[in-house]
N, C-alpha and C positions, 0 to 999 in steps of 0.2 A: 784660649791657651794654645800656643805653637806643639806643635808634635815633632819630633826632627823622624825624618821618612829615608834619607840617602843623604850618603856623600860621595864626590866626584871626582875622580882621579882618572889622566890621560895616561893614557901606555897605549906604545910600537905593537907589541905583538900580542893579540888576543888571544891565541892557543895558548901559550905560554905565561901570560895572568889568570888567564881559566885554573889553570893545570894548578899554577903555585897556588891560588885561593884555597881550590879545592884540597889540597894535599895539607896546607899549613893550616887551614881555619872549618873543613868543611862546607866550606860554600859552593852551590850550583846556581847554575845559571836560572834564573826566575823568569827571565824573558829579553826577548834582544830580537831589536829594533833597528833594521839595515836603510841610510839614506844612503843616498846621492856621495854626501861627503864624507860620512864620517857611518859610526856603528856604536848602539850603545847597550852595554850591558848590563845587564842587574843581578849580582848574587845577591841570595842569602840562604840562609838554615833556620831549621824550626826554632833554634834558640830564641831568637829574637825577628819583630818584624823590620826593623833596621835590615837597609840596604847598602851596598857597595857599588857604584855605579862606575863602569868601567865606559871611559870615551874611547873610541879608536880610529884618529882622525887619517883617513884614507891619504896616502901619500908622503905622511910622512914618515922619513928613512933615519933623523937625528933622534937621538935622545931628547927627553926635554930637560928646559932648564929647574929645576923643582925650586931656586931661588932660595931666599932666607927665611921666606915669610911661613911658608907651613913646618907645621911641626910633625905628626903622629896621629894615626888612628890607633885607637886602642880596645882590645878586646881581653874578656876576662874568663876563666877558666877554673876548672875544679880543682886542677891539682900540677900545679907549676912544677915539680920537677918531674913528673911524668910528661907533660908536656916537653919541657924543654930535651931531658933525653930523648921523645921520638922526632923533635926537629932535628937533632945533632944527627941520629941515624937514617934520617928522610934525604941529608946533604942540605937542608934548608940555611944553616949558619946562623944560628942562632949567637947572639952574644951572650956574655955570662950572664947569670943568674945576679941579681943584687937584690941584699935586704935593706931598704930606706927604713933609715929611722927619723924621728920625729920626737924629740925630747923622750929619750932613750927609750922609746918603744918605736915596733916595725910597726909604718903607715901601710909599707905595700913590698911586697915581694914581686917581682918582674924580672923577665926580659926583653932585650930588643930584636928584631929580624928585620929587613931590611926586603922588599918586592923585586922583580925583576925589573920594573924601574927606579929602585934606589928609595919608595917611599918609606918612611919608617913606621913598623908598627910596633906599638907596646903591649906585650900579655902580661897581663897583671893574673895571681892568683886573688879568686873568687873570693869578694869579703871585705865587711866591713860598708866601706862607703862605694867600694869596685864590686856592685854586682851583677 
């Protein structure tokens, strides 16, 4: 049976994905690993042993292209509007709060935020099939 262990997203500036991880999600750095070319970092938090793996390809100055193809990382939480209000007042930008329903009952309550490179992530409030 597969285990999913990390996932891989390239960002410009390491200080400044550090910083947002840690302020939006609590994550620290687990370990990081300087080559030649490039720099990789590993958050996470006691919540979960799931990884965030930050590439940081030495030299480059553009943004990336993040394309069509990916969607969202998504992470889940105790209490979404305590949440989302300490984004709001962090300056993180959070987007609204929305209740999804699903033949009139709410599937998930979330919102969106958006990384220092534009990746999207979803916080879902804790529960049900999001835990």
């Amino acid at each position: 049976m597969a285990k999913a262990i990390h996932s891989m997203i390239r960002v410009l500036d390491e200080d400044r994905s550090v910083a947002f991880y840690r302020e939006a999600f609590g994550l620290e750095v687990a370990d990081r690993l300087d080559f030649d070319g490039f720099t990789l970092v590993y958050l996470s938090n006691p919540e979960s042993a799931f990884e965030l793996e930050l590439t940081v390809n030495k030299g480059t100055t553009e943004p990336y292209d993040l394309g069509n193809g990916y969607g969202h990382l998504a992470v889940s939480v105790d209490d979404i509007d305590a949440e989302h209000a300490r984004f709001e007042a962090a300056g993180l930008a959070p987007r609204k709060l929305v209740d999804f329903q699903h033949e009139g009952r709410t599937l998930a309550r979330f919102f969106f935020v958006k990384d220092p490179d534009g990746y999207e992530i979803e916080v879902l409030q804790r529960g049900g099939r999001f835990k």
